[in-house]
C-alpha positions as CSV (number, residue, x, y, z in Angstrom):
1,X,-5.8,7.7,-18.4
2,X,-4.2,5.1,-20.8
3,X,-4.9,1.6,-20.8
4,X,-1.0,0.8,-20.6
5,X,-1.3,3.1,-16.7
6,X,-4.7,1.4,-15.7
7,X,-2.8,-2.1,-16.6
8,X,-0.1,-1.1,-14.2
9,X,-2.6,0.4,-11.5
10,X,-5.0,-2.9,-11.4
11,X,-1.5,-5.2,-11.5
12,X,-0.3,-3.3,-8.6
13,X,-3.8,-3.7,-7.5
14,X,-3.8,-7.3,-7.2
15,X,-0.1,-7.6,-5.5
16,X,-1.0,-5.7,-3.0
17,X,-4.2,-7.6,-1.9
18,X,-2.1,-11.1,-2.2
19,X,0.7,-9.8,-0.4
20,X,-1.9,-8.4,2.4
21,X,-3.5,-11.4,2.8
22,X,-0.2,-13.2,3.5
23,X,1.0,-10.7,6.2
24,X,-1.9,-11.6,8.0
25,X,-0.8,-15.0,8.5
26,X,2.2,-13.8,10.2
27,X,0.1,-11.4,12.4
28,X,2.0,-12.2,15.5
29,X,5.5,-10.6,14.7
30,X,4.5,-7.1,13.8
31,X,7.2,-5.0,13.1
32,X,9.9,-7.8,13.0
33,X,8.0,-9.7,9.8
34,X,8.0,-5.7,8.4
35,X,11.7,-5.4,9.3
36,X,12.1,-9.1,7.6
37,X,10.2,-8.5,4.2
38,X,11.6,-5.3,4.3
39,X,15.3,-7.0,3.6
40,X,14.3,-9.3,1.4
41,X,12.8,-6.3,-0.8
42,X,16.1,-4.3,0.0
43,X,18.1,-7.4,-1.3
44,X,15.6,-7.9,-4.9
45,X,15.7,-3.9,-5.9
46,X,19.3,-3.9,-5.2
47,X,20.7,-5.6,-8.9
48,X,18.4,-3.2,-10.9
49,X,18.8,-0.6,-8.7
50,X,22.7,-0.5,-8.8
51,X,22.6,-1.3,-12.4
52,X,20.4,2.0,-13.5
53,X,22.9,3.9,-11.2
54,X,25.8,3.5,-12.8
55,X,24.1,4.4,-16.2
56,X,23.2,7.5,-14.6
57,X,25.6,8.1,-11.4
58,X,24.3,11.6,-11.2
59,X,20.9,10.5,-10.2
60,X,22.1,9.8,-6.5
61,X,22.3,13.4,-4.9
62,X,20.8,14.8,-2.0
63,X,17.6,14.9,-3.3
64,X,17.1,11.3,-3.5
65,X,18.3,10.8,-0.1
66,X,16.4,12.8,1.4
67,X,13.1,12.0,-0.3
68,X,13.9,8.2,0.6
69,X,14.8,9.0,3.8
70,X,11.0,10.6,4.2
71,X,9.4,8.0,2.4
72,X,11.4,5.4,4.6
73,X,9.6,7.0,7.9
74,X,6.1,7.1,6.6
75,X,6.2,3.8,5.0
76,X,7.7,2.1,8.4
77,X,4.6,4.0,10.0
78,X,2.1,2.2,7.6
79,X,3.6,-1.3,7.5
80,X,3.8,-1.6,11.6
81,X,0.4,-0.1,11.8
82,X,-1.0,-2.2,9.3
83,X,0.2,-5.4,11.2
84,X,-0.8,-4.0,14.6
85,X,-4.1,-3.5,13.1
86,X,-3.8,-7.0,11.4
87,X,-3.1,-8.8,15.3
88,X,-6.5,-6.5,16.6
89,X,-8.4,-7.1,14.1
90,X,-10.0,-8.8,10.8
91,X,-8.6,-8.5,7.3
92,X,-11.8,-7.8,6.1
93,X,-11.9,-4.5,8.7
94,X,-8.2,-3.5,8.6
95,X,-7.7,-3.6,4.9
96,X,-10.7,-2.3,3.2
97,X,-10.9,1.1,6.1
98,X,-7.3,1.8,5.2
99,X,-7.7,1.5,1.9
100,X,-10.7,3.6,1.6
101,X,-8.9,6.1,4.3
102,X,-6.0,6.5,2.3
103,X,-7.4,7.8,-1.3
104,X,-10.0,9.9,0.1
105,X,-7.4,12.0,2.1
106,X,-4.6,11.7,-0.8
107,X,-7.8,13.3,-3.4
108,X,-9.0,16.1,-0.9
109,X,-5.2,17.2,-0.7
110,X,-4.4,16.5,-4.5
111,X,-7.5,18.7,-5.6
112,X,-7.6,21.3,-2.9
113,X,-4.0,21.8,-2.2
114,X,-1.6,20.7,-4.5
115,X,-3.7,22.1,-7.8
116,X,-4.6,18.9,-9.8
117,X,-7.3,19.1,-12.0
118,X,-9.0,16.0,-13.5
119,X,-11.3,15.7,-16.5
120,X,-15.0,15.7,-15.1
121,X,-14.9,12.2,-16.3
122,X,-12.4,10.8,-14.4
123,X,-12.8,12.6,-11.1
124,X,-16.6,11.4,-10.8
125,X,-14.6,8.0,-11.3
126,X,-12.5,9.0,-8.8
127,X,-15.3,10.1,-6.2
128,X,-17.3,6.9,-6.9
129,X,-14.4,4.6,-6.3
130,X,-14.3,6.2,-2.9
131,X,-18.1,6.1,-2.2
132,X,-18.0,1.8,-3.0
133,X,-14.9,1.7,-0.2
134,X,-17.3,3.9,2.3
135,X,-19.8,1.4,1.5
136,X,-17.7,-1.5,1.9
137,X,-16.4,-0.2,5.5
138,X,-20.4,0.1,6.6
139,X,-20.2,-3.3,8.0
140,X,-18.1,-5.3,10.0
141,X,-17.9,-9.4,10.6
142,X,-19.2,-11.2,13.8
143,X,-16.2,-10.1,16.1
144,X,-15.9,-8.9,19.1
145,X,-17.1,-5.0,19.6
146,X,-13.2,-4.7,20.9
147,X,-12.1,-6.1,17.5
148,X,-14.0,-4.3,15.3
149,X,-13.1,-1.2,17.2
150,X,-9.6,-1.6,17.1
151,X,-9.7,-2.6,13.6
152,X,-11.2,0.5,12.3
153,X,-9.2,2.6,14.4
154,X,-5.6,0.8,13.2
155,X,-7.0,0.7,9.5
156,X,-7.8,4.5,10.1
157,X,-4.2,5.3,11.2
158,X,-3.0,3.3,8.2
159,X,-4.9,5.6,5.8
160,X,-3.5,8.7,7.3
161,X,-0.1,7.1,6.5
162,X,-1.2,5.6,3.1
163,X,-2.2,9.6,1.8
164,X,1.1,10.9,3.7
165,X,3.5,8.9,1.8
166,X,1.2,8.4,-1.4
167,X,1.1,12.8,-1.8
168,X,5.1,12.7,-0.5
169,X,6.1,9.5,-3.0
170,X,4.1,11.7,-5.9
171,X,6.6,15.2,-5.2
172,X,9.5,12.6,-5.5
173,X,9.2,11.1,-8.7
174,X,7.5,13.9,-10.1
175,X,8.9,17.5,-8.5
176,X,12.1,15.8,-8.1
177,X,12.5,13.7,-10.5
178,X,13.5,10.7,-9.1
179,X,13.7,7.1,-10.2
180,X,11.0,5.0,-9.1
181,X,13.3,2.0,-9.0
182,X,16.1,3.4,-7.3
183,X,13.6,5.7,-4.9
184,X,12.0,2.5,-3.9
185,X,15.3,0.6,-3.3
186,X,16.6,3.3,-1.0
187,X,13.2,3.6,0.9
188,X,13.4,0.0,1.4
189,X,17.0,0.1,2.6
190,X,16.0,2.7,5.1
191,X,13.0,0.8,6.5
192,X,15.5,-1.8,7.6
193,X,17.8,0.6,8.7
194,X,14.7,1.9,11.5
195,X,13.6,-1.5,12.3
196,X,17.1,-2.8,13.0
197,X,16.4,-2.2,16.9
198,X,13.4,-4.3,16.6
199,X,15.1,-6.8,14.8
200,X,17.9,-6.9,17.8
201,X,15.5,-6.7,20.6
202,X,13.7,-9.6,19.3
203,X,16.6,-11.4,18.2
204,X,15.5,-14.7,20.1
205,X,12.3,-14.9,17.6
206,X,14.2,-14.4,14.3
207,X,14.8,-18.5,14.1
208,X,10.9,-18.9,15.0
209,X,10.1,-16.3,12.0
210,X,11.9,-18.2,10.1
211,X,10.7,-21.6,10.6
212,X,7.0,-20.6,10.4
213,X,6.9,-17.5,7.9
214,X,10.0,-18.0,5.7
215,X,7.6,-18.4,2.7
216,X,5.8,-15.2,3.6
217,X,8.5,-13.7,4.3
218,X,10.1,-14.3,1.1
219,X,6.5,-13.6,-1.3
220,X,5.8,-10.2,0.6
221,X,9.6,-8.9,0.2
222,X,9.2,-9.2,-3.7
223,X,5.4,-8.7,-4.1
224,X,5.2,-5.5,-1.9
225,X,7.6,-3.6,-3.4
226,X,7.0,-4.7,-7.5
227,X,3.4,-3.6,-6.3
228,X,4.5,0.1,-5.4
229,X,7.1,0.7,-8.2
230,X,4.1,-0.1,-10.0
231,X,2.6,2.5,-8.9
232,X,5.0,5.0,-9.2
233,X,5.5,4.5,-12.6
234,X,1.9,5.4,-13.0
235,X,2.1,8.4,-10.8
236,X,4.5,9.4,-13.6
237,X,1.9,9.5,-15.9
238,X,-1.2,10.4,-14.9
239,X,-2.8,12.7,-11.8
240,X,-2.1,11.0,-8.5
241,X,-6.1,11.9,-7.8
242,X,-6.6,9.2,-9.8
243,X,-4.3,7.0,-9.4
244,X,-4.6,6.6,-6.0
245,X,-8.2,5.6,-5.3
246,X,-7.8,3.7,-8.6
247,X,-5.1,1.0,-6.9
248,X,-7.9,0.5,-4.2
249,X,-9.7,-1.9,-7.2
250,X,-7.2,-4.4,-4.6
251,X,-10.3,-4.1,-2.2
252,X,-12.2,-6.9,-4.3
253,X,-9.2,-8.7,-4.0
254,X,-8.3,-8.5,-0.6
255,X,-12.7,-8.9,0.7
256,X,-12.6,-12.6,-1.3
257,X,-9.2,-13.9,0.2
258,X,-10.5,-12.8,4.0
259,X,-13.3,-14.8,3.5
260,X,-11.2,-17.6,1.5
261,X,-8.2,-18.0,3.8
262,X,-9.8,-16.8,6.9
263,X,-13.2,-17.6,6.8
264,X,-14.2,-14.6,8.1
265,X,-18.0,-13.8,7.2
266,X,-20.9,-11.2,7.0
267,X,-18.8,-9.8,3.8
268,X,-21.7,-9.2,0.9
269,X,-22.2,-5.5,1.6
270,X,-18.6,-4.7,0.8
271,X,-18.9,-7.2,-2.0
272,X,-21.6,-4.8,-3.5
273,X,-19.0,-2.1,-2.5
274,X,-16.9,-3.4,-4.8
275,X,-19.0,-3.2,-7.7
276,X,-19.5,0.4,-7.2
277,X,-15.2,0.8,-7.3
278,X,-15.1,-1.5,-10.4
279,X,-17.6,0.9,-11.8
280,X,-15.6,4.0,-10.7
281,X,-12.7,2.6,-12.7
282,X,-14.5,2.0,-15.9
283,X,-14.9,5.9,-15.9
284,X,-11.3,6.5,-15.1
285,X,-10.8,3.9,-18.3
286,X,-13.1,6.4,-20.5
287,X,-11.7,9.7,-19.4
């Protein structure tokens, strides 16, 4: 893998763990915060998105639609589990199981299923950045048994969704050609289009949103989806076996800012976790 892709992995890397950590300040309103960064993502990736379009009007065909309209589905899945499993439990629960959920199942599928076949190299880079998130998942913080429970069971439904739209987001800009930008844009626009009856339901809590999260709000629109085109660009350029449990390097991240911003303790095992994934990438960076 080129140094220019594992740039744009650990970049997307460190986006993602920032923009975590600040959804979990606005833990309360669960799918209505998605349905709100979701907006303000649809709103940023609209210019660039219009603007590659009309160099290339062809580009928008059925193809693309559909393959947003898929990606639109599972990614509404993750986000609202994600903040479900945010409300129910810790940061430092949530985020490092579905994290380490998500790559596992996306490299059993990549290798046994859809054919890819790493260097020796950069699969045992692959397989160790896996066995540092299984490490970092052993242990939990002082919660409540309840907690910790519901944490690892939301974080566990996350991964599932994290491979689904991780091997389905690859077959787009890949099989199908699409562009990441646009792709992106449209999946974003979608999303808001499926949380719309959330949005009205809840109508009455829009202005309280707003008041408390507008900031967060705001950062998470732009930072979660500049982390995922990020991404997709590399899954243009390099095995999605290892780009996937690569962008979990955001673990490291994502472990010091629970315990920065949330105090939350009992976090040196998956500190030593994180080691072993750093490690994991430095093979990736010599395959």
């Amino acid at each position: 893998m080129s140094t220019e892709i594992i740039g744009l992995v650990i970049l997307a890397a460190v986006f993602h763990a920032v923009w975590n950590a600040l959804a979990k300040r606005a833990e309360g309103f669960g799918a209505l915060f998605v349905w709100g960064y979701q907006v303000v993502g649809a709103v940023a990736l609209a210019v660039p998105s219009l603007l590659l379009l009309a160099r290339g009007p062809s580009s928008l065909g059925p193809h693309l639609l559909v393959a947003a309209v898929v990606t639109g589905f599972l990614h509404v899945g993750y986000a609202t589990s994600l903040q479900t499993g945010y409300a129910k439990g810790d940061l430092s629960t949530v985020y490092p199981v579905a994290r380490g959920t998500g790559p596992l199942l996306t490299v059993i599928v990549a290798v046994l299923v859809l054919g890819d076949h790493p260097g020796a190299l950069a699969l045992s880079g692959a397989l160790i950045i896996v066995a540092g998130i299984v490490v970092v998942t052993l242990r939990t913080s002082h919660s409540s048994p309840e907690r910790r429970r519901s944490g690892f069971l939301w974080g566990l439904l996350t991964g599932v969704f994290i491979a689904s739209y991780t091997l389905w987001d690859d077959h787009a800009v890949n099989e199908l050609s699409v562009n990441p930008v646009v792709y992106f844009w449209l999946s974003c626009v979608m999303q808001v289009i499926l949380l719309a009856p959330v949005a009205i339901r809840r109508r009455d809590e829009l202005p309280d949103l707003g008041t408390r999260h507008w900031g967060t709000t705001l950062a998470v629109g732009l930072l979660s989806p500049a982390a995922y085109v990020l991404v997709l660009f590399a899954m243009q350029h390099a095995p999605v076996a290892l780009v996937a449990p690569m962008r979990e390097s955001s673990i490291v991240i994502g472990l010091l800012l629970a315990r920065v911003l949330f105090g939350e303790k009992n976090i040196g095992l998956r500190m030593a976790g994180s080691v072993i994934v750093i490690a994991g990438i430095a093979l990736i960076a010599l395959a």
